[in-house]
C-alpha positions in Angstrom: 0.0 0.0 0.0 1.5 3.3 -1.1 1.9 6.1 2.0 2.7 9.3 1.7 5.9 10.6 4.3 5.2 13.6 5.9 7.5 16.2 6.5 7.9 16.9 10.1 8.4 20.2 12.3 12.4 20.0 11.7 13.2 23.1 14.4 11.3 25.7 16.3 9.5 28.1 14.5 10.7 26.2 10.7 7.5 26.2 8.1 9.9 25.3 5.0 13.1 24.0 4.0 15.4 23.5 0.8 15.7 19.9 -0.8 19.7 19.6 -0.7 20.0 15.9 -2.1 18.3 13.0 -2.4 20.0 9.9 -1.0 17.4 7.5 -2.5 16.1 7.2 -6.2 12.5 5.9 -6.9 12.4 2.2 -6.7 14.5 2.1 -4.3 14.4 -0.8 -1.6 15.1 1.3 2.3 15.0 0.5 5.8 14.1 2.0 8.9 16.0 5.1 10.1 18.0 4.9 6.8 18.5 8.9 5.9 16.2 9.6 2.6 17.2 13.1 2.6 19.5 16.3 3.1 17.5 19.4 3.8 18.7 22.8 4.6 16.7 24.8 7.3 17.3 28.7 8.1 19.3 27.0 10.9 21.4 24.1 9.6 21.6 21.4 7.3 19.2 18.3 8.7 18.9 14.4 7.3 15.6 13.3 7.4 15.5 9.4 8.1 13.0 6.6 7.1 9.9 5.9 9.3 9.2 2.7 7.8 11.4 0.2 5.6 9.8 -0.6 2.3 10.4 0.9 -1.2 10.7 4.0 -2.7 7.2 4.8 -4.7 7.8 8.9 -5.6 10.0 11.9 -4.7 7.5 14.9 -4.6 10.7 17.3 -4.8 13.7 17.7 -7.4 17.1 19.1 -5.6 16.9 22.7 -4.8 13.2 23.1 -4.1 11.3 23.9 -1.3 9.6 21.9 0.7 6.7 22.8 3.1 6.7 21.2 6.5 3.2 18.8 7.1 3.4 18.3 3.2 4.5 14.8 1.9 8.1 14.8 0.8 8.2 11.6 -0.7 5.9 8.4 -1.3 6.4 4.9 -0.5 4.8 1.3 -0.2 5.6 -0.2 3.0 7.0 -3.6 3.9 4.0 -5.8 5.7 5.3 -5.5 8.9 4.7 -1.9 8.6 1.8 -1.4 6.5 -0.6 -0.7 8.6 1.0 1.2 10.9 2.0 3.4 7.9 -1.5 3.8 6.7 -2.6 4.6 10.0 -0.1 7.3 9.8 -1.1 8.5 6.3 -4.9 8.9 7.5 -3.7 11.5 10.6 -0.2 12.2 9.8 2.1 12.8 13.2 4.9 15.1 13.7 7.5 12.6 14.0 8.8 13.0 17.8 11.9 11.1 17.1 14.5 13.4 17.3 17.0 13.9 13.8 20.1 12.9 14.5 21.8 16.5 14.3 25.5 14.6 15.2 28.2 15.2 12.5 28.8 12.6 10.3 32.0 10.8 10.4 33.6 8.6 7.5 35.3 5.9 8.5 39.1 5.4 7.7 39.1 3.9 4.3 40.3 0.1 5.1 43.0 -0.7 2.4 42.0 -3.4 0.1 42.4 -4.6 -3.2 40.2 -2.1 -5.6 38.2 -4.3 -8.3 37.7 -1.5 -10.1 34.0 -2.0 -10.7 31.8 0.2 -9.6 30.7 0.7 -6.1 27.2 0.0 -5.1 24.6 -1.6 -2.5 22.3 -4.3 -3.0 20.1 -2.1 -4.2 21.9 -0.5 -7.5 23.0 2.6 -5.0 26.4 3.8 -5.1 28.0 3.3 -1.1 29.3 6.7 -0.7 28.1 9.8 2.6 26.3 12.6 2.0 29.4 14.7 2.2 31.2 12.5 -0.5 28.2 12.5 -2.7 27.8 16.2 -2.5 32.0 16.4 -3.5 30.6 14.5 -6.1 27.8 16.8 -7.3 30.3 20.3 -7.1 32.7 18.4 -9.5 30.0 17.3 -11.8 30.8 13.7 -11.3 28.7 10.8 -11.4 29.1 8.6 -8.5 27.6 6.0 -9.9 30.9 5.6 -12.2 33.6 6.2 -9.8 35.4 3.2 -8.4 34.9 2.6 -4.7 38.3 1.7 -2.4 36.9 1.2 0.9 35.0 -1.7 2.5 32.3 -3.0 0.1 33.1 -0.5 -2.5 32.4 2.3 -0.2 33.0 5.6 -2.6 35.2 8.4 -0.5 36.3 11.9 -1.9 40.0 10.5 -2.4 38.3 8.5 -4.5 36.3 11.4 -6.6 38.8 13.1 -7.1 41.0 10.2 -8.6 38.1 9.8 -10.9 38.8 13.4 -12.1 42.0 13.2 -12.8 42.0 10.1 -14.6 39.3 11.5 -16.5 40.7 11.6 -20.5 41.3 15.6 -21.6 39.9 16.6 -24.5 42.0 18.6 -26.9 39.3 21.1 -27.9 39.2 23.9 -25.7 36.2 26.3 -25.4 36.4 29.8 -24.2 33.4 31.3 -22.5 32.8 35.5 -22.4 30.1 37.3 -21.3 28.4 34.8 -18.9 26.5 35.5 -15.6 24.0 33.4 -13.2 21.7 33.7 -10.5 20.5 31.9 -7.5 18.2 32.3 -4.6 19.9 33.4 -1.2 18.3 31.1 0.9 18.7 28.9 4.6 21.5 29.6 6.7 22.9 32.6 4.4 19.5 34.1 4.0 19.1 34.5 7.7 22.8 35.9 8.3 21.8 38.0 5.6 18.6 39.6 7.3 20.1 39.3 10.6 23.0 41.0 9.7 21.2 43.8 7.6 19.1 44.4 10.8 21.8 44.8 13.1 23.3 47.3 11.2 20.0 49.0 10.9 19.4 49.0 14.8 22.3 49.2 16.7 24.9 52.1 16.6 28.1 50.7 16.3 31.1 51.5 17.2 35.0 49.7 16.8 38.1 49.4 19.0 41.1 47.8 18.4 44.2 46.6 20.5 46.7 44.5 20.1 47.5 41.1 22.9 51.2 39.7 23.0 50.0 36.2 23.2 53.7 35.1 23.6 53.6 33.3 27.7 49.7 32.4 26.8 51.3 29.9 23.4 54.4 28.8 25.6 51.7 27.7 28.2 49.2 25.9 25.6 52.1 24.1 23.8 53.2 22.4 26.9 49.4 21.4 28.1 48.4 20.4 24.4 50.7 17.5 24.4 49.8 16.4 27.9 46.1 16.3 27.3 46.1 14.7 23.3 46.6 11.7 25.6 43.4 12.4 27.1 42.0 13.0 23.5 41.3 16.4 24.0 42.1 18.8 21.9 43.2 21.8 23.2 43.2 25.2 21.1 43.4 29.1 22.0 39.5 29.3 22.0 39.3 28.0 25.8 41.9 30.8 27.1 40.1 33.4 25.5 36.7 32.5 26.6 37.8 32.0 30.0 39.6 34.6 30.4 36.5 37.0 28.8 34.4 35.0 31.3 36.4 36.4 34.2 36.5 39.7 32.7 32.6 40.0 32.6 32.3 39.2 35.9 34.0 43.0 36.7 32.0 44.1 33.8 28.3 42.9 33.7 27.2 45.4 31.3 29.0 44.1 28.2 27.0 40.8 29.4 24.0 42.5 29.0 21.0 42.9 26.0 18.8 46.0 25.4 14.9 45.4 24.4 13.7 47.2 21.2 12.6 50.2 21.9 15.9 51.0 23.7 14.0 51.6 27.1 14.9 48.2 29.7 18.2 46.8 29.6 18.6 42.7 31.1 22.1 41.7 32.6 22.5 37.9 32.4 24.4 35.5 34.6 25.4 33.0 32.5 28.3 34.0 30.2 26.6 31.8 27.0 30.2 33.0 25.0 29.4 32.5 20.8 32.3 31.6 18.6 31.9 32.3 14.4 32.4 29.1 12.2 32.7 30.0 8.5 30.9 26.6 7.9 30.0 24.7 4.5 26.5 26.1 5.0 27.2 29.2 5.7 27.9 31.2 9.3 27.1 29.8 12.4 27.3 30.9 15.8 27.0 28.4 18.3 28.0 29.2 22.0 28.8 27.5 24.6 26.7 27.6 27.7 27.6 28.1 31.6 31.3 29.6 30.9 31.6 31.2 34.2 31.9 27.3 35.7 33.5 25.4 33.7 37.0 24.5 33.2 39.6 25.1 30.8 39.4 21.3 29.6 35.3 21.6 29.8 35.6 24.4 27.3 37.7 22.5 25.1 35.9 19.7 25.0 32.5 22.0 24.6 34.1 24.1 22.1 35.3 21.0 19.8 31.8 19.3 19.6 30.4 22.7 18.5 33.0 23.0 15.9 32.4 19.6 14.5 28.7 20.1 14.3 29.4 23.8 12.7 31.5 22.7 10.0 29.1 19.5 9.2 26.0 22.2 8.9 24.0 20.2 11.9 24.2 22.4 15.2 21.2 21.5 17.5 18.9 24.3 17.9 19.3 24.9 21.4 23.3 25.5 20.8 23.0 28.7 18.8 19.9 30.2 21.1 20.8 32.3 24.3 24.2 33.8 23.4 24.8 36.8 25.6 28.5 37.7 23.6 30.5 36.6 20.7 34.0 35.8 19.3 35.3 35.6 15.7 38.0 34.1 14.6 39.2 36.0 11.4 42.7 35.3 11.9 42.3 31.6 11.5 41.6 32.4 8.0 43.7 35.8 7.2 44.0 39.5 8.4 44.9 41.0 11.5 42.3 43.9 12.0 38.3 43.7 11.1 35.1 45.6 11.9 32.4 43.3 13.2 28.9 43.5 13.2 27.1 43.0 16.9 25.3 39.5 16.3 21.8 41.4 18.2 20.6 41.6 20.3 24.4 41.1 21.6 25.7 44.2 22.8 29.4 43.3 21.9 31.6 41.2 19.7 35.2 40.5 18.9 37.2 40.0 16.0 40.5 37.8 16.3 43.7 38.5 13.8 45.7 36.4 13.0 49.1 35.6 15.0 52.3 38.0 14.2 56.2 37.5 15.1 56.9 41.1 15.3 59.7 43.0 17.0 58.6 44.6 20.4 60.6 46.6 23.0 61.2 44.5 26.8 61.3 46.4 30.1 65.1 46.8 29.3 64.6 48.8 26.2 65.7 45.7 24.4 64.1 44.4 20.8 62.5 41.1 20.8 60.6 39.0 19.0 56.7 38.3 20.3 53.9 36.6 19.5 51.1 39.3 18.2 47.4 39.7 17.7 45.4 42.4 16.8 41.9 42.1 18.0 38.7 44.0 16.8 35.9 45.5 19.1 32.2 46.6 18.0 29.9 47.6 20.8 26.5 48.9 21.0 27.0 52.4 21.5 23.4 53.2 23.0 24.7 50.4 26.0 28.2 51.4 26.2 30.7 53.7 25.3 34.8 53.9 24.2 36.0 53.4 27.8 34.0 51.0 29.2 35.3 48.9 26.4 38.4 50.2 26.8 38.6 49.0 30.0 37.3 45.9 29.9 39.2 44.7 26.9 42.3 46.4 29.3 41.4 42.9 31.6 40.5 40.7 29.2 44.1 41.5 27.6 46.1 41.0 30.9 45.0 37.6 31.6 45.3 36.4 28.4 49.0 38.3 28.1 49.6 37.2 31.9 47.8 33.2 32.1 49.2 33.1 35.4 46.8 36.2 36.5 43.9 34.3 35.1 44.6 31.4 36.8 44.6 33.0 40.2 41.2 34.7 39.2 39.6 31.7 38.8 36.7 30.4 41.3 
């Protein structure tokens, strides 16, 4: 009996979505919980899984569409086991309450064996590759169908996409293109940083200052814990230092913690320092935070901080990690450039740009040159909250514990 698969609510407040890729052809033969679907949300990319095992009957979408949420997304004719329960479902469709797996995918180490050169596929005609490989696949205008698999089963990884490329023959004819253009729809993730970003500007009064940190005792100190704990398998970055030691500095500074309503007339301090970090992810900008800074650890950041960057970068941050953030930090200097103008992620009253790491010649208290390990960081605030030398100040304390981690060690509760 054909059913029809509902889409469900996906995230608070989400009515529609963007069909990314379809992991399943009609005809297809699924199971239970196998992931039919990538969609993109105005939050993150989400897989949407099978209810039911049977086969594949019609995919109401092509790629890049949108698709309502409480509309059918795809049909199907379930196995018997199922099939009543699936028409149940059909005559009063549920919001599935079983949560989408939001956790970042991760591909297996390729095992080495011998390559047959065929071409890998399942049981069911379906080429054994991730999403992530598959969507390698789709940006390079391969076929994955046709690319030989080298993992276990024939498993398809981008090492081997890309090997398909280059032994792809070149033709000799060469065709030169003027004059061209294209256009596509701003939509999910970059839509919203779009409007967000747009009203921001629009709302808040900015305003940007700029200092420079010699990070020099802070790297010496991270080097020599970084080795100790990859033991532990933690890995441990700058990113915990500096939200700590911002942490500590908010506590002598609860205004920059704090978030103006609308009309400009009540302003709420928060408790909780819910610190927000920029990911330049493949969907777009994300800013998760991490929760409860003001007691945790060094370690507990680190550990925090790396699960958020996993999920950032695979486009699938739960909901609940990018609400409540009361400041933010960007990393621009993990990319390039050492000074930068950010805009207040609202209704934030503050944010911070990071450059990127200097050697550059700096006097001691002897009057002697020396090399030291430089950063230029960039300040925005909200200039109808605070003003030049409250930020003045407290980037003044942020800066000594990070220059001075012994300092921030003894600051800590």
């Amino acid at each position: 009996m054909s059913i029809d698969f509902i889409l469900p609510d996906i995230g608070e407040g989400i009515v529609e979505c963007e069909l990314v890729e379809w992991l399943v052809k009609e005809g297809d033969t699924i199971v239970e919980d196998q992931p039919i679907a990538d969609v993109m949300t105005d939050k993150a990319l989400v897989q949407i899984p099978a209810m039911h095992s049977g086969v594949i009957e019609k995919l109401y979408y092509q790629q890049g569409e949108i698709a309502k949420v409480h509309e059918p997304l795809f049909a199907m004719v379930a196995d018997g086991a199922n099939s009543s329960a699936a028409a149940a479902e059909k005559v009063k469709p549920e919001v599935n309450d079983k949560p989408v797996d939001t956790a970042p995918q991760v591909e297996a180490k390729p095992e080495v064996t011998a390559n047959t050169g065929k071409t890998a596929k399942a049981a069911n005609g379906k080429a054994l590759a991730s999403p992530a490989v598959r969507r390698v696949a789709r940006e390079m205008d391969v076929n994955i169908h046709e690319v030989s698999g080298s993992g276990k089963k024939g498993r398809v990884y981008k090492d081997d996409v890309l090997a398909h490329c280059q032994s792809e023959p070149v033709t000799s004819t060469t065709f030169v293109t003027t004059g061209g253009k294209r256009t596509e729809a701003i939509r999910g993730v970059k839509a919203v940083m779009a409007k967000a970003m747009q009203e921001s500007v629009s709302s808040i009064p900015h305003f940007t200052y700029c200092e420079e940190i010699d990070m020099t005792e802070l790297i010496a100190l991270r080097k020599e814990l970084k080795e100790v704990y990859a033991k532990q398998d933690i890995k441990l970055t700058m990113m915990p230092f500096f939200m700590k030691a911002m942490s500590l500095a908010l506590k002598e500074f609860p205004l920059i913690n704090s978030q103006v309503n609308d009309d400009c007339s009540e302003l709420t301090y928060f408790d909780d320092h819910n610190i927000g970090m920029a990911v330049d992810s493949k969907v777009g900008l994300l800013v998760p935070n991490v929760k409860h800074v003001q007691v945790k650890s060094i370690l507990d950041l680190a550990q925090d901080i790396t699960r958020l960057t996993n999920d950032a970068r695979s486009g699938r941050v739960a909901t609940e990690d990018l609400k409540g953030g009361t400041i933010t930090i960007s990393n621009i200097g993990a990319i390039g450039g050492t000074v930068a103008t950010p805009i207040i992620n609202k209704p934030e009253t503050a944010i911070v740009a990071l450059g990127k790491l200097q050697t550059l010649p700096r006097f001691n208290d002897k009057g002697e040159v020396e090399a030291r390990s430089i950063m230029q960081v960039s300040w925005s605030g909200d200039h109808r909250i605070i003003d030049g030398g409250t930020i003045a100040r407290f980037c003044n304390l942020w800066k000594s514990f990070l220059e001075k981690p012994s300092n921030m060690l003894v600051h800590m509760s």
